[in-house]
Structure formats: structure tokens, C-alpha cells
BADRENMI-944784 format. One record per residue (C-alpha): residue number from 1; residue in three letters; chain; y, z, x. Coordinates in nm, 4 decimals. Example, Ala and Ser with C-alpha at 12.3 -4.5 7.8 and 13.67 -1.06 7.14 Angstrom:
2
(1, 'ALA', 'A', (-0.4500, 0.7800, 1.2300))
(2, 'SER', 'A', (-0.1060, 0.7140, 1.3670))
//
This chain:
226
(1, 'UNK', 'A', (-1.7391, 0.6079, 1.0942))
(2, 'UNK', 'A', (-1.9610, 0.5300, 0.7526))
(3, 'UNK', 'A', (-1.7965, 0.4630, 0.4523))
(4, 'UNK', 'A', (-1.9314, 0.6147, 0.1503))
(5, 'UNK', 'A', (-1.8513, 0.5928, -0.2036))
(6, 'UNK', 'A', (-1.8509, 0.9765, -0.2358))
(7, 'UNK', 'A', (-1.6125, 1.0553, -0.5534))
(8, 'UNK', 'A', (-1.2964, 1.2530, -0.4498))
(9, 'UNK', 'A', (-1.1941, 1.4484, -0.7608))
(10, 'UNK', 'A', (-0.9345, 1.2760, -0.9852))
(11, 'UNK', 'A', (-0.5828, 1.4716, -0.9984))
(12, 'UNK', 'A', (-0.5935, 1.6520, -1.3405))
(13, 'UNK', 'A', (-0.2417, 1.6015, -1.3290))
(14, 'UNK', 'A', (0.0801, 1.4333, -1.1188))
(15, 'UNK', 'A', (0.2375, 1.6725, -0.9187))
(16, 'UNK', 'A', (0.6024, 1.7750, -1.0751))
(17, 'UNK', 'A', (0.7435, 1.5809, -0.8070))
(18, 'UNK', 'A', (0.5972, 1.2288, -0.8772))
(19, 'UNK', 'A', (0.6818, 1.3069, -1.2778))
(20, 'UNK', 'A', (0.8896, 1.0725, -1.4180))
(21, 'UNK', 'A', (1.1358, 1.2067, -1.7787))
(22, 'UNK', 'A', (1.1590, 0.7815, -1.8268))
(23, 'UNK', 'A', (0.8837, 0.5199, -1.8541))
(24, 'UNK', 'A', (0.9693, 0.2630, -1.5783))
(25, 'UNK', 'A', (1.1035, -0.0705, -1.6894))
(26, 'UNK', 'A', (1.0126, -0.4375, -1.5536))
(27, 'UNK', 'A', (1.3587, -0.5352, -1.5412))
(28, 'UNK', 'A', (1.4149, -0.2348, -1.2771))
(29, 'UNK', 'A', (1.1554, -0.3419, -1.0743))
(30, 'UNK', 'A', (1.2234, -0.6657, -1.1073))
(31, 'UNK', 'A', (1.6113, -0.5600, -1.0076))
(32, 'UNK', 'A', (1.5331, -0.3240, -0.7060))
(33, 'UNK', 'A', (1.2891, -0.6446, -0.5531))
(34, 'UNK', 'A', (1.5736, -0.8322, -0.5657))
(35, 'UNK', 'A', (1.7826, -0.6471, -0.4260))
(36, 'UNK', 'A', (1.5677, -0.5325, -0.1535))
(37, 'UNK', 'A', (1.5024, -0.8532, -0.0500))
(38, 'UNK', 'A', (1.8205, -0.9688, 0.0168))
(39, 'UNK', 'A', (1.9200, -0.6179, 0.1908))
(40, 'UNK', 'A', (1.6526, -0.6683, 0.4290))
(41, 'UNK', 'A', (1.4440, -0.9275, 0.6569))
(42, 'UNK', 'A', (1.1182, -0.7383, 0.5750))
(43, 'UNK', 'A', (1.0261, -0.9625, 0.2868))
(44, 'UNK', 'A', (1.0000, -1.3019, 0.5403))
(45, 'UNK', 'A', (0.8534, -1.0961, 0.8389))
(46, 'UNK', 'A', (0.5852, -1.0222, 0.5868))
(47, 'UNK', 'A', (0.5484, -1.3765, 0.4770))
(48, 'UNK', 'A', (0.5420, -1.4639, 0.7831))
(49, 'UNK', 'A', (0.2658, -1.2898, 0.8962))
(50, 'UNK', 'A', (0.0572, -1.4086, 0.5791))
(51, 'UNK', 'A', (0.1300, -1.7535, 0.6771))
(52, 'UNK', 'A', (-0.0149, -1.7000, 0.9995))
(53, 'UNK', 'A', (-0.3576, -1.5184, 0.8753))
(54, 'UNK', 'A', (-0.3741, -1.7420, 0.6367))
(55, 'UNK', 'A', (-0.6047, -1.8374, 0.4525))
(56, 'UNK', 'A', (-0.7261, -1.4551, 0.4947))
(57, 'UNK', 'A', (-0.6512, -1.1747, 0.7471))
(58, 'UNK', 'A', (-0.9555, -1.1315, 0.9866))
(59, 'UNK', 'A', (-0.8724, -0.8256, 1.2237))
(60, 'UNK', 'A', (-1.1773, -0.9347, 1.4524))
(61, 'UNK', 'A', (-0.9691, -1.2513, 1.5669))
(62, 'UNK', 'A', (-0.7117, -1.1623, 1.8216))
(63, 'UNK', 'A', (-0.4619, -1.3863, 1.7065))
(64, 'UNK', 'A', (-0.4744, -1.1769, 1.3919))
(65, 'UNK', 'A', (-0.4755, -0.8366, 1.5217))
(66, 'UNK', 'A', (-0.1539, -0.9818, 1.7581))
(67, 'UNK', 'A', (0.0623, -1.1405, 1.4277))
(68, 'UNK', 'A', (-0.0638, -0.7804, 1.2561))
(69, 'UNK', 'A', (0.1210, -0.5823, 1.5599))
(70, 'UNK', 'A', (0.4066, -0.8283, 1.5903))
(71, 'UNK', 'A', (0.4563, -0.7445, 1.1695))
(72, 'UNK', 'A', (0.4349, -0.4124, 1.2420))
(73, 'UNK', 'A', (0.6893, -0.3928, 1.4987))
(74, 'UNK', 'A', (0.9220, -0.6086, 1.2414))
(75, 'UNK', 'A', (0.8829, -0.3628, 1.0125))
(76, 'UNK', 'A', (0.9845, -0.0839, 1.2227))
(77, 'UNK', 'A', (0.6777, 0.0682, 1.3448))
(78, 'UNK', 'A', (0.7875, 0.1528, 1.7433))
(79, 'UNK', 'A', (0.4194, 0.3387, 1.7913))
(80, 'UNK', 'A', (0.3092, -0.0213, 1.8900))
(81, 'UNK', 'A', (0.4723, -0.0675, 2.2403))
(82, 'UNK', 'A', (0.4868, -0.4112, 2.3248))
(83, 'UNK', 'A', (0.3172, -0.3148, 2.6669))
(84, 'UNK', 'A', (0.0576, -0.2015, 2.4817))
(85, 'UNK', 'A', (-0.0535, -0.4569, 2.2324))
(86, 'UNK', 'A', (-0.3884, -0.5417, 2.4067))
(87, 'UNK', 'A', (-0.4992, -0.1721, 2.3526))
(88, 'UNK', 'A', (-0.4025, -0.1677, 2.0018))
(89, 'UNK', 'A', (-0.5582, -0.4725, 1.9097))
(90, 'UNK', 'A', (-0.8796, -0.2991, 2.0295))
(91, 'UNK', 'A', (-0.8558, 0.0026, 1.8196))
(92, 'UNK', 'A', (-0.7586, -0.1764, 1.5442))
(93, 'UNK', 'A', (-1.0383, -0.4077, 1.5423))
(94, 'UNK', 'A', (-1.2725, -0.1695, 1.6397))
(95, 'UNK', 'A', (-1.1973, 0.0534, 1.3106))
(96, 'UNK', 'A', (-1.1976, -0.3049, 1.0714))
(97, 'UNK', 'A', (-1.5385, -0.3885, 1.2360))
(98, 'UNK', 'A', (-1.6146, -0.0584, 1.0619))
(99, 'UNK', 'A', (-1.4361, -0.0387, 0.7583))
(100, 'UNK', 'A', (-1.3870, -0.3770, 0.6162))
(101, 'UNK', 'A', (-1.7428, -0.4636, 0.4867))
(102, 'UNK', 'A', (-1.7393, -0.1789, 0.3022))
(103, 'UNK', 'A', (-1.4315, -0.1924, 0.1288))
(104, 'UNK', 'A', (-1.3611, -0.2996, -0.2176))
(105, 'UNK', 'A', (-1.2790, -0.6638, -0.2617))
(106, 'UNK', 'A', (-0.9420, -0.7772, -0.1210))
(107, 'UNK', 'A', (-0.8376, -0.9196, -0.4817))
(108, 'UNK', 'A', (-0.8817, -0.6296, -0.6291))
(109, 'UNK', 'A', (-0.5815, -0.4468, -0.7769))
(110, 'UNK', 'A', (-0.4559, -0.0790, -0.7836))
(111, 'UNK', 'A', (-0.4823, -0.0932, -1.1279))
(112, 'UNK', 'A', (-0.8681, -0.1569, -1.1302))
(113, 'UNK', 'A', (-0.9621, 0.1045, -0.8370))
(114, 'UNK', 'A', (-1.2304, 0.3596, -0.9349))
(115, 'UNK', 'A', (-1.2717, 0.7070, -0.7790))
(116, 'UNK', 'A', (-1.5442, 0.5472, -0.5676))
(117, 'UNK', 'A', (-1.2715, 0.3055, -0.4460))
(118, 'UNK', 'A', (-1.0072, 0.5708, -0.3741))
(119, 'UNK', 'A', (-1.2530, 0.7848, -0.1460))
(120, 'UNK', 'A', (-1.3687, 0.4543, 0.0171))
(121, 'UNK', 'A', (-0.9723, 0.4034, 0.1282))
(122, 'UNK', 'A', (-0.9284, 0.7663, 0.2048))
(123, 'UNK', 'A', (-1.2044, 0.7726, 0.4895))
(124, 'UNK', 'A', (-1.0627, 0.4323, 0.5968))
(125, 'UNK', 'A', (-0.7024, 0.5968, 0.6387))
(126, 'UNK', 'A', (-0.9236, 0.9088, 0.8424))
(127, 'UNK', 'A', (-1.0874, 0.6903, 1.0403))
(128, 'UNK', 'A', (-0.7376, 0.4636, 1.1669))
(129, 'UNK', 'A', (-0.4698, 0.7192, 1.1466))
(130, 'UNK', 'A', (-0.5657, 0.8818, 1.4720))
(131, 'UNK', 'A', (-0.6377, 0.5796, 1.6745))
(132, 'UNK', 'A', (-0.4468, 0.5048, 1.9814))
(133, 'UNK', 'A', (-0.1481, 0.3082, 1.9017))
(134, 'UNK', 'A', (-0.0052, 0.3012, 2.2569))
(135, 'UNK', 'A', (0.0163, 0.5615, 2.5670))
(136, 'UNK', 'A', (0.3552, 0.7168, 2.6559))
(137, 'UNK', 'A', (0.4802, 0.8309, 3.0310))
(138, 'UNK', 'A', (0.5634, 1.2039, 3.0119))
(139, 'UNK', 'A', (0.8295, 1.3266, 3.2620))
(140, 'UNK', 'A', (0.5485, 1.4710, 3.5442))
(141, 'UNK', 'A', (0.4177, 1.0723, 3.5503))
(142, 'UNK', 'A', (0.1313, 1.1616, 3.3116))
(143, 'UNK', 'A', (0.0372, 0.9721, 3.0192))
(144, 'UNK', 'A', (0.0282, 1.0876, 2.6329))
(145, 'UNK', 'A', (-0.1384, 0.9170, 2.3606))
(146, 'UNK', 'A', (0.0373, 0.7781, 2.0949))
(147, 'UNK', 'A', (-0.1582, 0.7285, 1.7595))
(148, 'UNK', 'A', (-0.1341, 0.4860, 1.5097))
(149, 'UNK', 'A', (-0.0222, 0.7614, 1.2472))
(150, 'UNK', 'A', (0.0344, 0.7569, 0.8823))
(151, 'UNK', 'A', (0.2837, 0.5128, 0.8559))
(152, 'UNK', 'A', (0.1333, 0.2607, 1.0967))
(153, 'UNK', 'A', (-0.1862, 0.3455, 0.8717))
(154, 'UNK', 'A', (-0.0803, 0.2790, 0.5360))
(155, 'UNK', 'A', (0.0976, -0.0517, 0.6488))
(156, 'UNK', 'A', (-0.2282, -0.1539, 0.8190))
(157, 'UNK', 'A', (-0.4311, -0.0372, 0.4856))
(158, 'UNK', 'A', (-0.1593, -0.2620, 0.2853))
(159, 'UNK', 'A', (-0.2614, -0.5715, 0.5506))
(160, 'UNK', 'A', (-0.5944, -0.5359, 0.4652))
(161, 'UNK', 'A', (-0.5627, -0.4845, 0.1140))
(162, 'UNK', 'A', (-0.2601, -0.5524, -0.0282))
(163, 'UNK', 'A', (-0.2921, -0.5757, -0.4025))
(164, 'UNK', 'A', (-0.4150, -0.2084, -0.3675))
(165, 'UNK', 'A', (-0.3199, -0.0515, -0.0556))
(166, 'UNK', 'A', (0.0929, 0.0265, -0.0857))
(167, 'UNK', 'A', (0.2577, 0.1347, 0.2486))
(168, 'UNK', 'A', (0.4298, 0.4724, 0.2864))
(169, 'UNK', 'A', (0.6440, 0.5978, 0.5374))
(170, 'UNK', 'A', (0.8744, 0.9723, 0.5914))
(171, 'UNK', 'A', (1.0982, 0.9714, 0.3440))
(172, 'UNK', 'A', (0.8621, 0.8620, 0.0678))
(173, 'UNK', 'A', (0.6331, 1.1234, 0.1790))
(174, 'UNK', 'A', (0.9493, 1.3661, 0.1728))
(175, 'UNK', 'A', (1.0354, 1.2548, -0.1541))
(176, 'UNK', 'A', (0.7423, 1.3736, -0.3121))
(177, 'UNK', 'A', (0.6109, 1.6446, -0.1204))
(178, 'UNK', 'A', (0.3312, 1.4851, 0.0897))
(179, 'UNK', 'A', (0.1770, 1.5565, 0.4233))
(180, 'UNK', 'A', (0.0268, 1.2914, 0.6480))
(181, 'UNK', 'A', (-0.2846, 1.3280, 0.5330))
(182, 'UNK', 'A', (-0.5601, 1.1350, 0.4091))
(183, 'UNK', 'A', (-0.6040, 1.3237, 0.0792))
(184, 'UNK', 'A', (-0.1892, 1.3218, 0.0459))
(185, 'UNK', 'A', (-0.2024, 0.9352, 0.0420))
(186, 'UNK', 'A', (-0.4815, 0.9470, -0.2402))
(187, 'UNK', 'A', (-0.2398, 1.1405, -0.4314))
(188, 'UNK', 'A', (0.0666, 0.8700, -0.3534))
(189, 'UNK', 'A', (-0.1707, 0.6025, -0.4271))
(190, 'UNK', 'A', (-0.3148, 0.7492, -0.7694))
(191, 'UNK', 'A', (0.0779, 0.8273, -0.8942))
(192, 'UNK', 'A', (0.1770, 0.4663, -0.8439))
(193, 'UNK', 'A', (-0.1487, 0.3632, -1.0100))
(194, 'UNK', 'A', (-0.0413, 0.5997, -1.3063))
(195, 'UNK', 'A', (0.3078, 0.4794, -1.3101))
(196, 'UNK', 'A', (0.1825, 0.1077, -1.3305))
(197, 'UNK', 'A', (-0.0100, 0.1731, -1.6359))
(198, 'UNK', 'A', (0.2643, 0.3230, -1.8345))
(199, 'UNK', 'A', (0.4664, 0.0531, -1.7292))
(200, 'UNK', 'A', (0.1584, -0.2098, -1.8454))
(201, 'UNK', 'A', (0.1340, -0.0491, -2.1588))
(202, 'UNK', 'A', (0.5237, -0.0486, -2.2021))
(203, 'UNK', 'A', (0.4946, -0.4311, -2.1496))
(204, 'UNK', 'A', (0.2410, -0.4288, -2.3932))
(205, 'UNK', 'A', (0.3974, -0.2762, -2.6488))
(206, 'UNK', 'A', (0.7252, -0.5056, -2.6198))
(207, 'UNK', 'A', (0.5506, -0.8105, -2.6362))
(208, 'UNK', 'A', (0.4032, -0.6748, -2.9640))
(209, 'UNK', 'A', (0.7215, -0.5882, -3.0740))
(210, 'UNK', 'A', (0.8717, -0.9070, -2.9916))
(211, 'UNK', 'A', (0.5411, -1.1152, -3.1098))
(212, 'UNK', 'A', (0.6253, -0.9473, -3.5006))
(213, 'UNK', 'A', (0.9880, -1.0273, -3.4170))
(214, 'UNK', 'A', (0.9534, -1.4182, -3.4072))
(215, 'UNK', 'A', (0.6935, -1.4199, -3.6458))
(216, 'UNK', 'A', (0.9647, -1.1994, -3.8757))
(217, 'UNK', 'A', (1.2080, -1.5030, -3.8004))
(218, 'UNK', 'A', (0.9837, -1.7907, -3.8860))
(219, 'UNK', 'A', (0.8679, -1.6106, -4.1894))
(220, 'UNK', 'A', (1.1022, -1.3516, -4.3004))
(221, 'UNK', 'A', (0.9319, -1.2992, -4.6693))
(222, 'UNK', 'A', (0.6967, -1.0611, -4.5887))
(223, 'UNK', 'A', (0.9285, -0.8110, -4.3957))
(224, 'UNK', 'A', (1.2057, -0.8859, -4.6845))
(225, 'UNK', 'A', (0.9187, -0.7178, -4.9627))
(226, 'UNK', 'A', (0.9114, -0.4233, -4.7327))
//
């Protein structure tokens, strides 16, 4: 698989389901982290698993691709049999041989990301999500393949790039009325982009508010002649 930086058309507009009637507030994201974290051991599997790539993931060293599928199994992903590590490993590093030259830069945020950069991670998503995760025994003694999928994908895609990349799984794809496709993960991806800026610019503006605030209290002439 080639990456290219052919443009996928932007989304005109958010589908109704991804609409929001209230800007999103830092304090509730702030809140639901919390929260989360503390409901959960997914926040220190995933530390974890930085600590161990550290200083950054390489998916062409098998230590790496192992802590990847030992993450992924702590957060739930059952695709990647245990038996079948050494198998996974190989696709996975196979498709990163592929993918991650051509990526955008790993610092780079989903603010920042261009149409170029959204079609770049939409053929990246194409070219894992089918991949052979692990191989399951049917009932006649035959053996299925099990693929990597969207979930294991978009976690995988977060790994690799994960000021940008967000994971998904069923019931956010439920929620708003996805498929497991490629193109369906673009749209995920360019919603939370569009959420984060009105919730930027909402920071923005309260800082400005509270900027004229302080400088009302330290000099409180010039509002008192209004």
C-alpha cells in the first residue's frame, strides 16, 4: 500500500448526530477525565505501555509490536489471541513498515491536520483494518481469520499517533451513526476536530473576558465612565 496525500473532500457539514445545542466546556472534560480515570485501569495500562516504547514507539522492534498487543489486550481488544501474538506482530509491522514514513509528524495535533493529512490516515486505517489479527478454530477443525478490525485499528492509529489519531470502538460508532469504515472514521475524526475548536475558541474568549476583568479590578476608572 502507497500513501498519498490525495484530498478527501471536507464534510460541508456535521452530521445531525455529532451536533452539539451546547459549546463543550473545559471543566467537563476536565471532569469526565477524572472520573474516567479512576473508574478504570485503562489510563496506567496506557502509561504503561508508553513507558515501555519510550522514548518513541517503533513498530519494527518486536519488543514494541509485543507491549503494543499486550496494551491492546488491556484495553479489551480479544481479536489479539495470546496464541497468536507472533502473527500479529508481523502484520502489524509489516503495515508500519508501510505507513509510518509517510505519515504526518507524530507531534502533530488534531487540531493542525489538513485534508492531505486526513486522507493520509484514512488509507492507513484501509490498509490495517483487514489485517490478520489472529486465526480462530471453527467447529469442522478448520481455521477462520480474524482481522484486526476497526477498533483494533483506531487504537493502533492512536499508538502511532496519538495527539491526532483518537480510538473508537461500537458504541461510539453507534452513537453517531458510523460504519466501520475508513471514510466513517474521517468523519469521527473531523467532528472531534470541530468540537475542539469551538471549545479553543470558547477558552479564548474567557480568558479575554477574564483578562478585562482583572484589569477592570486594578483599574476600575475607565469601566466606572462607561
Amino acid at each position: 500500500m502507497r500513501l498519498t496525500r490525495d484530498v478527501a473532500p471536507p464534510i460541508a457539514t456535521r452530521p445531525a448526530s455529532y451536533q452539539k445545542a451546547t459549546i463543550m466546556k473545559l471543566a467537563e472534560i476536565a471532569f469526565a477525565c477524572y472520573i474516567y480515570s479512576h473508574m478504570s485501569n485503562y489510563d496506567r495500562s496506557y502509561l504503561r505501555f508508553v513507558e515501555e516504547t519510550s522514548p518513541r514507539l517503533d513498530l519494527r522492534l518486536e519488543r514494541h509490536q509485543m507491549a503494543l498487543l499486550k496494551w491492546l489486550n488491556d484495553w479489551g481488544c480479544r481479536q489479539f489471541s495470546k496464541d497468536y501474538h507472533g502473527l500479529a506482530a508481523k502484520e502489524i509491522g509489516e503495515w508500519y513498515e508501510e505507513v509510518s514514513v509517510r505519515l504526518f509528524p507524530v507531534d502533530k495535533t488534531l487540531l493542525s491536520l489538513s485534508n492531505g493529512d486526513f486522507a493520509l490516515a484514512e488509507q492507513a486505517y484501509d490498509g490495517l483494518v483487514t489485517r490478520t489479527a489472529s486465526r480462530r478454530k471453527r467447529a469442522n477443525g478448520h481455521e477462520t481469520k480474524v482481522t484486526i478490525g476497526p477498533t483494533g485499528t483506531a487504537k493502533i492509529l492512536f499508538a502511532v499517533r496519538p495527539n491526532a489519531l483518537i480510538p473508537w470502538d461500537d458504541p461510539i460508532r453507534q452513537r453517531f451513526g458510523e460504519d466501520n469504515s475508513a471514510r466513517s472514521y474521517i468523519n469521527y475524526l473531523r467532528a472531534a476536530k470541530s468540537h475542539l475548536e469551538e471549545l479553543r475558541q470558547n477558552v479564548i474568549r474567557e480568558a479575554t473576558i477574564s483578562q478585562t476583568c482583572l484589569s477592570c479590578l486594578a483599574d476600575p476608572r475607565p469601566a466606572l465612565r462607561r
